[in-house]
Residue, then its C-alpha position, 0 to 999 in steps of 0.5 A: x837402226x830404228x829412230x823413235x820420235x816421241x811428239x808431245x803436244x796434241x791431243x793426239x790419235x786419231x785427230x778429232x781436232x784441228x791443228x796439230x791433231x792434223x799434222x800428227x795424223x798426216x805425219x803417220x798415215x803417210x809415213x814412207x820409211x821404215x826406220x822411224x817409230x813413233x810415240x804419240x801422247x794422246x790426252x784422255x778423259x779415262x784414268x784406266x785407258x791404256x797404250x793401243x796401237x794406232x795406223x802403227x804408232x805407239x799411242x799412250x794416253x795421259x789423264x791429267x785432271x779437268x780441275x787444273x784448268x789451263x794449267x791442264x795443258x802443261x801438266x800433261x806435255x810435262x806428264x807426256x814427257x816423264x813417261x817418255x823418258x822412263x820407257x827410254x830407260x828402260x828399254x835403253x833407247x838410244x839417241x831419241x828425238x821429243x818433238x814438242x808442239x808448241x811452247x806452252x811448256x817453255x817456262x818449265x823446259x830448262x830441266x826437261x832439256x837437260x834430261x833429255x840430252x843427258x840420255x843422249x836425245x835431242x829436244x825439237x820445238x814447233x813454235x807454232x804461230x805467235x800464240x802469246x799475240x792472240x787476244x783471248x789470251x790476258x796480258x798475264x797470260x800473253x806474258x806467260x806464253x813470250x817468256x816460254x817461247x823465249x826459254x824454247x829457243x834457248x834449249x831446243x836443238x832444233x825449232x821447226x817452223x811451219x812458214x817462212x815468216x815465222x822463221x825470219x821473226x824467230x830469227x830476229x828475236x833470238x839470233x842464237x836459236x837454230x831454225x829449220x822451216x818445214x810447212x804444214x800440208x793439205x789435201x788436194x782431192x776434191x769432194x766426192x760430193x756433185x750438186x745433184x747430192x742431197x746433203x748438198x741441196x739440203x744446205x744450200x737450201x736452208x741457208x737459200x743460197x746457191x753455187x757461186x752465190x756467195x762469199x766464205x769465210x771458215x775459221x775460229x770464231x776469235x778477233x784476232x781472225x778479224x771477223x768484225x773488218x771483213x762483215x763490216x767491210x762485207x756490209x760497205x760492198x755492194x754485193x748481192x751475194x750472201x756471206x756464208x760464215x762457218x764457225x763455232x759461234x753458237x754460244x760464243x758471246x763474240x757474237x754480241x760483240x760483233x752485232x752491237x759494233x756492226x749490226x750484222x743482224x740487219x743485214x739479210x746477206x750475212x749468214x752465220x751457218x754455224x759448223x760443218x763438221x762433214x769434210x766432203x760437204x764441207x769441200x764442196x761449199x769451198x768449191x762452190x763458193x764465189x770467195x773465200x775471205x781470209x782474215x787470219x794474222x796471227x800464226x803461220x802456214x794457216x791450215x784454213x788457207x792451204x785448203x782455201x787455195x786448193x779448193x776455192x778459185x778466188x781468194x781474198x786474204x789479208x795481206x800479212x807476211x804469213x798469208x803472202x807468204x803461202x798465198x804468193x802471187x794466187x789470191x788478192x789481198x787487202x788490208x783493215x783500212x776501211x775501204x779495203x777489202x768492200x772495194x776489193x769485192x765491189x772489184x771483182x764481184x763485177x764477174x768474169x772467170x776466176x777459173x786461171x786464178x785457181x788453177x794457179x794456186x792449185x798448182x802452187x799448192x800441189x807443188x809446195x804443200x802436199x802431206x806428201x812432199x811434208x812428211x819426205x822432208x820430216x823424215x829426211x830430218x829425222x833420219x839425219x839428225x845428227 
């Protein structure tokens, strides 16, 4: 018998984007079984696309208007959902499982969930990381996004966490919601790329820098990622080496910000390289990196993370409950006092081999955190979700 999971919440197929749009291609290009048929809602810009067929998934895309702004997001899970419901029908699907990512659509879930248990299907969630915490958000909108994670728990079969933190939290605040945690995964090969290359000397030579001879840090370019400690603590270090910062921030007033509060402009070490969207050359830099710097607290199992410990030997992470709780004991840790993290890099920036540290958290990740070992433990909850 054939289980069809119909996941709601990504852009969709294939992934373009980070996040989610990740997960899901993961999810089906490492697919083991051949019971599980999935549906994915893919956004569209184009009224007249229609359904196609992507690694064996059945993709449908949604066109919901550019003008609804924000509220863009919602229509097209809630659009996504109305057109999953009525191909059930239809062909009398039996026992379907809607995989939500994420809670945006909370507040308006109540009636949804009902539809979807009246036609004998179950609603799981994927709460994501504390989005109603992130601080581009206003406070009407920070609001919005609690209330809907609270009216998520309340009628979900099932809320899947992608970290144990997020879990413990989910479960301290709505002690009547039903948890699972599941983590997100990572790729452990390594760039194809080697020194010699020339996409990798051209960028190591317009940013004048070289192998080891500088600190990383790759993100979005948002506060609540705390660019502002980690430059200023950076600046407070003695280090010669540079810190190389991969981020969308051209464009991003952010910037501003951050220059009048720490006048990173009058430091020649700080280099804001912009995006690189190459995945190999991307590798290498983690690679070749002396460091990376990790300064996410808010949302789970960060996918920057996994990729930092699978590729860069020494990582120094913010110590908050998510971070610990993927990194354990591979990477060092600091918090936003001041002090912190500019001792912590005046520490080890004195030298010596890092090369034990990474192959620890290599093996961790090899252990805990592949697509591989992700998608058996999806499958197996699919295949017995009763």
């Amino acid at each position: 018998m054939t289980q069809d999971i119909f996941i709601i919440g990504s852009r969709g197929l294939p992934a373009k984007y980070g996040g989610f749009e990740t997960f899901v291609e993961a999810l089906v290009t490492h697919r083991v079984s051949d019971e599980i048929r999935y549906h994915v809602a893919c956004l569209s810009e184009d009224k007249a696309k229609v359904p196609f067929s992507y690694q064996g998934v059945a993709c449908y895309p949604i066109y919901v208007p550019t003008f609804l702004g924000p509220a863009r997001v919602i229509a097209y899970d809630l659009k996504a959902i109305a057109l999953a419901l009525d191909w059930i029908k239809e062909r009398q699907v039996e026992h379907p499982i809607f995989y939500i990512l994420g809670n945006t659509i909370g507040a308006f879930i109540a009636p949804v969930a009902h539809q979807i248990h009246q036609i004998g299907g179950k609603l799981y969630v994927n709460p994501d990381g504390l989005e109603w915490q992130r601080s581009k958000w206003s406070k009407p909108v920070q609001a919005y996004l609690k209330y809907s994670e609270k009216k998520m728990s309340q009628v979900a079969d099932l809320l899947i966490c992608d970290n144990k933190g997020i879990e413990t939290y989910i479960a301290q605040q709505y002690p009547w919601a039903k948890t699972t945690c599941i983590a997100y995964g990572t790729d452990l090969t390594a760039s194809s790329l080697d020194a010699a290359d020339t996409v990798v000397r051209q960028f190591f030579e317009k940013w004048q820098t070289k192998e080891k001879g500088y600190y990383l840090i790759v993100g979005r370019f948002v506060p609540e990622n705390n660019y502002e400690t980690m430059i200023r603590e950076f600046m407070a270090s003695s280090t010669r080496k540079e810190l190389l910062i991969i981020a969308n921030h051209e464009g991003n007033p952010y910037v501003d910000v951050l220059k009048e509060r720490t006048h990173f402009d009058q430091d020649k070490r700080i280099k804001f390289v912009g995006t690189v969207y190459e995945k190999d050359l991307l590798k290498y830099i983690r690679e070749a990196a002396y460091a990376y710097l990790h300064g996410h607290e808010v949302g789970g199992t960060n996918p920057g993370l996994l990729e930092a410990l699978a590729q860069t030997d020494l990582n120094l992470v913010l110590g908050v409950d998510f971070n610990q709780e993927v990194a354990r004991e591979t990477a060092h840790y600091w918090n936003k006092d001041e002090g912190s993290l500019s001792q912590l890099i005046d520490q080890v920036d004195e030298g010596g081999s890092f090369e034990s540290l990474g192959q620890q958290a290599k093996q961790h990740i090899a252990h805990n955190y592949t697509w591989e070992k992700i998608v058996a433990e999806y499958e197996e909850l699919f295949l017995n979700e009763d």
